[in-house]
C-alpha positions as CSV (number, residue, x, y, z in Angstrom):
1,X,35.2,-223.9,34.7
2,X,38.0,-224.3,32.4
3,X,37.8,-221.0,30.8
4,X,37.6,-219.6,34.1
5,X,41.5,-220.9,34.9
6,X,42.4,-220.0,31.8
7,X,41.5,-216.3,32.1
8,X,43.1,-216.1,35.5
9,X,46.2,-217.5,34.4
10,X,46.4,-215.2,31.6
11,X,45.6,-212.4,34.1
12,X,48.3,-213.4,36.3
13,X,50.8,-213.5,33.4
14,X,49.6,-210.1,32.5
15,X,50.0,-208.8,36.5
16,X,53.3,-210.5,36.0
17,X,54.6,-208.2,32.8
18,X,53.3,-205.7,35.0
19,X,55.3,-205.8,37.8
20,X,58.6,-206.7,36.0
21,X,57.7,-203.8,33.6
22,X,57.6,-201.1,37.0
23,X,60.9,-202.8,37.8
24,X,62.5,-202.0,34.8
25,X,61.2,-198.2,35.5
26,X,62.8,-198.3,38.7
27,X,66.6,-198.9,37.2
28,X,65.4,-196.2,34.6
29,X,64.3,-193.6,36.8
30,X,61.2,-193.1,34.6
31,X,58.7,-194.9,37.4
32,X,55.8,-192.8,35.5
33,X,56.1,-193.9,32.2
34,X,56.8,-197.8,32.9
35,X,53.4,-197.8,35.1
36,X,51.5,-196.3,32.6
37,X,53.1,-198.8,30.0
38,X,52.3,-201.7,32.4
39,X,48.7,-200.7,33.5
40,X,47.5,-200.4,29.3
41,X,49.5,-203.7,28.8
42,X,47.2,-205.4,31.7
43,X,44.2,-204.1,30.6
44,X,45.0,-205.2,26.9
45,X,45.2,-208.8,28.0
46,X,42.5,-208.7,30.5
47,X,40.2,-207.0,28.0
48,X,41.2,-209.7,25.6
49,X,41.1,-212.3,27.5
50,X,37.8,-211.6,29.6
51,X,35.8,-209.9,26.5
52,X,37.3,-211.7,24.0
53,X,37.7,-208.9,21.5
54,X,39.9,-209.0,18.8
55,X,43.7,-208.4,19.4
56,X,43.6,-205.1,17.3
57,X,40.7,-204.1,19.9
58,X,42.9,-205.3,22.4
59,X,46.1,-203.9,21.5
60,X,44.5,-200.0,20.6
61,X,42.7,-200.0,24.2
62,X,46.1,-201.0,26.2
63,X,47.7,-198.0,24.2
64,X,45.0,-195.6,24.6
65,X,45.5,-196.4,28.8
66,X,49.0,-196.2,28.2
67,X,49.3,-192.6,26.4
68,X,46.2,-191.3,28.6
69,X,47.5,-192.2,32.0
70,X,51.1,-191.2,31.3
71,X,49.6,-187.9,30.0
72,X,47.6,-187.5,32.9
73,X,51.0,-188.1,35.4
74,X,52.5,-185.0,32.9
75,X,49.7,-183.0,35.1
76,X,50.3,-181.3,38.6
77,X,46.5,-182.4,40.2
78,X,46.8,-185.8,37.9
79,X,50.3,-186.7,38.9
80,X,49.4,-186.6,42.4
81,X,46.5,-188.5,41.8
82,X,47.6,-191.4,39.8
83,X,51.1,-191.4,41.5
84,X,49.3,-192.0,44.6
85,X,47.2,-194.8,44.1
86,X,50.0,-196.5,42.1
87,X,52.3,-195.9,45.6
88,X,49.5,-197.1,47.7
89,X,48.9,-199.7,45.1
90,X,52.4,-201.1,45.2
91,X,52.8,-200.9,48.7
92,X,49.8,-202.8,49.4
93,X,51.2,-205.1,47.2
94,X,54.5,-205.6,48.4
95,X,53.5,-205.6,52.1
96,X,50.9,-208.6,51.4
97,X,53.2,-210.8,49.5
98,X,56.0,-210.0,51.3
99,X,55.0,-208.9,55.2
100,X,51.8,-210.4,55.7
101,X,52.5,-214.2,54.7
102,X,55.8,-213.9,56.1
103,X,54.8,-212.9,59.7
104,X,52.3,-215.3,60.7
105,X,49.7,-212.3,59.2
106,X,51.0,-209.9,61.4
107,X,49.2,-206.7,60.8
108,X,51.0,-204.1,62.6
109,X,53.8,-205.0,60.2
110,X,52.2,-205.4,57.4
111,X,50.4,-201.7,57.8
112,X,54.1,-200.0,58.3
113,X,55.6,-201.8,55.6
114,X,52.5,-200.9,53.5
115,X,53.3,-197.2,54.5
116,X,56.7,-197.4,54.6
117,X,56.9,-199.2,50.5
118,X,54.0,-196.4,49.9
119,X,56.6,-193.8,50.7
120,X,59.7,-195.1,49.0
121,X,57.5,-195.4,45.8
122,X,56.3,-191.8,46.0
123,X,59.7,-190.5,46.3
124,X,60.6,-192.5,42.9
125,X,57.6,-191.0,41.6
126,X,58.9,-187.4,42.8
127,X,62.6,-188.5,41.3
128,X,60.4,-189.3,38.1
129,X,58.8,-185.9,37.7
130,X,61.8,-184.2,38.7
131,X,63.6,-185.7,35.7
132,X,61.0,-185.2,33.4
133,X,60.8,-181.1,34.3
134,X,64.8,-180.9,33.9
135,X,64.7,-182.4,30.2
């Protein structure tokens, strides 16, 4: 049962790095890139931590994430694709945390804050792309 903590505490770190990582993105205007770099650093620790593969393992997975999504998100169909679900991901996110223990688990509010974060985080995402053409 121990083990069990200590794997979701290292997952919560690693959700943690995350979400401070996509923030960092957002005062860089580079959204894209700081997801993708997020996302392989999750999946670096969780691999590690739930498989218990060597670091190298660990660390070569996260980066292979990180360079395939972000070169996906380079793509027309793909940046679509992953910039949605990331938008609907964070919104999601931000509207449980923030909306739906806040309001007595109201979920009218939650739903158009959901949509509402969703569409804030696509237009960074647009921003993003915009940038990245231009350079």
């Amino acid at each position: 049962m121990g083990a069990i903590g200590i794997i979701g505490f290292q997952v919560i770190i690693a959700l943690v790095i995350g979400f401070v990582l996509s923030i960092i993105g957002m005062f860089f205007r580079d959204i894209c890139f700081f997801e993708s770099l997020a996302t392989g650093l999750i999946l670096g620790i969780v691999v590690k931590s739930v498989y218990d593969l060597s670091t190298f393992f660990s660390v070569i997975i996260g980066v292979v994430v990180m360079i395939a999504l972000y070169t996906v998100q380079l793509t027309r169909i793909g940046f679509w694709v992953v910039g949605g679900i990331f938008s609907l991901a964070w919104g999601f996110i931000i509207s449980l945390l923030a909306v739906y223990d806040g309001t007595s688990q109201n979920a009218l509010k939650t739903n158009l804050v959901w949509a509402a974060v969703t569409i804030v985080f696509m237009g960074m995402h647009i921003y993003a792309r915009q940038r990245q053409q231009q350079m």
